[in-house]
C-alpha positions as CSV (number, residue, x, y, z in Angstrom):
1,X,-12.5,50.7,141.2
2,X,-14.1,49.1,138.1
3,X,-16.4,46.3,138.6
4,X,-19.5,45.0,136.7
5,X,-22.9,44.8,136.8
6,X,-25.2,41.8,135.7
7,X,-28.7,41.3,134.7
8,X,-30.6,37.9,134.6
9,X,-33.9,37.5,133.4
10,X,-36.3,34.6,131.5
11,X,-40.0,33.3,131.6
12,X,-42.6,34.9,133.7
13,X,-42.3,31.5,135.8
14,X,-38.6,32.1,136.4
15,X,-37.5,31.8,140.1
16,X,-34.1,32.1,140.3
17,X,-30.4,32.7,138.3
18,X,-30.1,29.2,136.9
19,X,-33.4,29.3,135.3
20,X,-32.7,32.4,133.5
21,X,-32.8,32.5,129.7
22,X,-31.3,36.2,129.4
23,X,-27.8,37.8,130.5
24,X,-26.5,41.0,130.4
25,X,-23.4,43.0,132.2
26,X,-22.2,46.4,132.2
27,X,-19.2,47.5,133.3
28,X,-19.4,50.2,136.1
29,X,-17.4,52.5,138.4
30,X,-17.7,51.2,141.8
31,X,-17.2,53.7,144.8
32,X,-17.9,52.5,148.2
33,X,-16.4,55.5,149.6
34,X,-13.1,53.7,151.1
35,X,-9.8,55.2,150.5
36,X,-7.6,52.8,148.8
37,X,-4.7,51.9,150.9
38,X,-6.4,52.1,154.3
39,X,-7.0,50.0,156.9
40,X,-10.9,50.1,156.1
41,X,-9.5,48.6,152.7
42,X,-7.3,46.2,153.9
43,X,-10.3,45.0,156.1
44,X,-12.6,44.5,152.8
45,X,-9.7,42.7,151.3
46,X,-9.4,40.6,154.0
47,X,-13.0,39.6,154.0
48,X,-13.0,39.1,150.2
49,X,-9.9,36.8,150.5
50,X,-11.9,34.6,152.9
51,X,-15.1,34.0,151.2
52,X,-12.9,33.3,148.0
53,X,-11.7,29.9,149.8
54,X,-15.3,30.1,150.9
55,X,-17.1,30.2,147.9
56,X,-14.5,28.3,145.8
57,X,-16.0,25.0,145.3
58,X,-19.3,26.5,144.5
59,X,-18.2,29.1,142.1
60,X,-16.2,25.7,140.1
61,X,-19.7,24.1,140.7
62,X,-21.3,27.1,138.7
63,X,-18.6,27.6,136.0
64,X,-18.8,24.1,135.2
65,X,-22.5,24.2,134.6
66,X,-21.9,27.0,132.3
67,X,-23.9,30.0,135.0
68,X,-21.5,32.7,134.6
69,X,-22.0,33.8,137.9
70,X,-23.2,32.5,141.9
71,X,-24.7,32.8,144.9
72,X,-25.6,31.3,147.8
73,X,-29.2,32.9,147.8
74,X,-31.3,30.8,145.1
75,X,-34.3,29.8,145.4
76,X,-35.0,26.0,145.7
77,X,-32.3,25.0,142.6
78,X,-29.3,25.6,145.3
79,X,-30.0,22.0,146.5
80,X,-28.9,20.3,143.1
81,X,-25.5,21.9,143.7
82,X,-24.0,20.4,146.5
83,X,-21.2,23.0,146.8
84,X,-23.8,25.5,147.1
85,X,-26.4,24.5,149.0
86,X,-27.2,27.1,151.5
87,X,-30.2,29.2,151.5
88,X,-30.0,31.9,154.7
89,X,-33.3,31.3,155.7
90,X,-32.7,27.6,156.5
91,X,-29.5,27.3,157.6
92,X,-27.9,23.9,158.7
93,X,-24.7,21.5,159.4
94,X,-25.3,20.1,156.2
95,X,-25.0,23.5,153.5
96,X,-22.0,24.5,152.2
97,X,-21.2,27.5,155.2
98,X,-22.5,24.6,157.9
99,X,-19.6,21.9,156.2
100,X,-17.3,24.4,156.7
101,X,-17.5,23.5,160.1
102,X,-16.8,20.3,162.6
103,X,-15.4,17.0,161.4
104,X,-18.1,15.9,159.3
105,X,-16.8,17.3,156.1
106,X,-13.2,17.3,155.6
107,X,-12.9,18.4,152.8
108,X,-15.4,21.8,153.3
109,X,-13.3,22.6,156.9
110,X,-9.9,22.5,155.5
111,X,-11.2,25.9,152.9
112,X,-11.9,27.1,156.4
113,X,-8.1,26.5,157.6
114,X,-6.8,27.7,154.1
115,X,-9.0,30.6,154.7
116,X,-7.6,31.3,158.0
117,X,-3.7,30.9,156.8
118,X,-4.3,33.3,154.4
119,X,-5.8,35.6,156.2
120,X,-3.4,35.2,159.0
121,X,-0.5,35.8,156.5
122,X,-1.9,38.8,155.1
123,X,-2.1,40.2,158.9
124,X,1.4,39.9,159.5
125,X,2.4,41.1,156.4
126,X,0.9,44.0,156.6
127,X,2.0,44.8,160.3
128,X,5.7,43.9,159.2
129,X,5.5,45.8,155.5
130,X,3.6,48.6,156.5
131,X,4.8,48.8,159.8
132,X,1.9,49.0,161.6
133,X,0.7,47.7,165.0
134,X,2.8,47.9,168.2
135,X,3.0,43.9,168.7
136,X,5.2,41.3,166.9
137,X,3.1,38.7,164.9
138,X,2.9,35.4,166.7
139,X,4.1,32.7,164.3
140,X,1.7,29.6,164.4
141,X,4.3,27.1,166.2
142,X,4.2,29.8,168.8
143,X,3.3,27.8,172.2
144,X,0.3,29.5,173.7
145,X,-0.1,30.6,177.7
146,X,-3.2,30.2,179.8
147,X,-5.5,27.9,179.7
148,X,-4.1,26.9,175.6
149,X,-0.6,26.2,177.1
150,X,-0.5,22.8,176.1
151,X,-0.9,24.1,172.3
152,X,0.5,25.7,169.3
153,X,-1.4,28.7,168.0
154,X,-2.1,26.7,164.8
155,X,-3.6,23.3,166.5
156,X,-5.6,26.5,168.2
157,X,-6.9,27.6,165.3
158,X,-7.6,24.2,163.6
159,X,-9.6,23.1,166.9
160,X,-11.3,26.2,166.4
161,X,-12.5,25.5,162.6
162,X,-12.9,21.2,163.3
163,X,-14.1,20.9,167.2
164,X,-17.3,22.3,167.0
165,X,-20.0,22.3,164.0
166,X,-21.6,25.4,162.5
167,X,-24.6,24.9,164.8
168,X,-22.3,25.4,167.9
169,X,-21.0,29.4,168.0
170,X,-21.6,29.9,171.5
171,X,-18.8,27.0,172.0
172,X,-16.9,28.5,169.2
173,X,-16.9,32.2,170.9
174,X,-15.8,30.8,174.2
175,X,-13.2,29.2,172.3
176,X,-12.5,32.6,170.9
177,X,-12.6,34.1,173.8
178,X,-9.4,32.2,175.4
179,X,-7.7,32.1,172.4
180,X,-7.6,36.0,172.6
181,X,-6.3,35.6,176.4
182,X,-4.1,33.5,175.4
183,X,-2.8,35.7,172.8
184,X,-3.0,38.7,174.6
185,X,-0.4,36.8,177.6
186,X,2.8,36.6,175.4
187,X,2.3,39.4,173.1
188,X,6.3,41.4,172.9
189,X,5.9,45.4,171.4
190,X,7.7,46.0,168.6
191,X,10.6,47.8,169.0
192,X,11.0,50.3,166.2
């Protein structure tokens, strides 16, 4: 795969990307040692899709202030940039992964949904195209069984992404948890 490389550098005082007074990129070979085409592959895709409806908002955020590239790791500038604003060390409801959770911020949870539907598409495509895996797809109107019978498997998924915020995972995983059994209840083998 062929990817690039990039440099960043300015005044001794420099302390992070957006201060930088000095670019440069190479392009490189990139080998992570996963065969194209397998499900290791598909897997990095997948992840990749999802932090691009992540990461959207800040990488428009960045172009429009003319950085050439981001991420979510500067150092004390990330707080000027709203759709940036997370710094792993001090993580919070408030930076751009915490908004991605909960009701507070709309507009930040529904990249989370679109992440999820795309995701979720790109499962069952691959399952029906490549003809893998031994159970059909559930489509999202699909009613769910358990203790989620009163619920599609998309209102599932949406309470998953808005009921809780990014400070709550254990509530999240529980969640999780019966979604799975839920699942797991009604699934129908393929028969090929």
């Amino acid at each position: 795969m062929t990817g690039y490389r990039g440099y960043a550098w300015g005044p001794e005082m420099t302390k992070n990307f957006s201060q930088a007074t000095c670019f440069y990129t190479e392009t490189v070979t990139i080998d992570i040692g996963i065969e194209p085409g397998s499900l290791e592959a598909f897997a990095t895709y997948l992840h990749s899709l999802a932090d691009a409806y992540s990461h959207r908002d800040c990488v428009a955020a960045a172009d429009a202030l003319g950085w050439g590239w981001m991420n979510h790791t500067l150092v004390f500038v990330e707080d000027a940039v709203w759709e940036c604003n997370y710094t792993p060390v001090r993580v919070s409801n408030d930076d751009s992964h915490g908004r991605e959770f909960g009701k507070a911020y709309p507009d930040d949870s529904q990249r989370t949904d679109e992440a999820i539907r795309a995701v979720y598409d790109e499962l069952v495509a691959r399952a029906r195209d490549k003809q893998e895996g031994v159970y059909q797809p559930l489509s999202l109107d699909t009613r769910l069984k358990g203790k989620l019978h009163s619920i599609t498997l998309d209102k599932a998924l949406y309470n998953y992404v808005h009921k809780w915020n990014f400070d709550q995972p254990f509530e999240r995983r529980k969640y999780a948890d019966l979604l799975a059994e839920a699942i797991l209840a009604q699934r129908i083998p393929i028969d090929r």
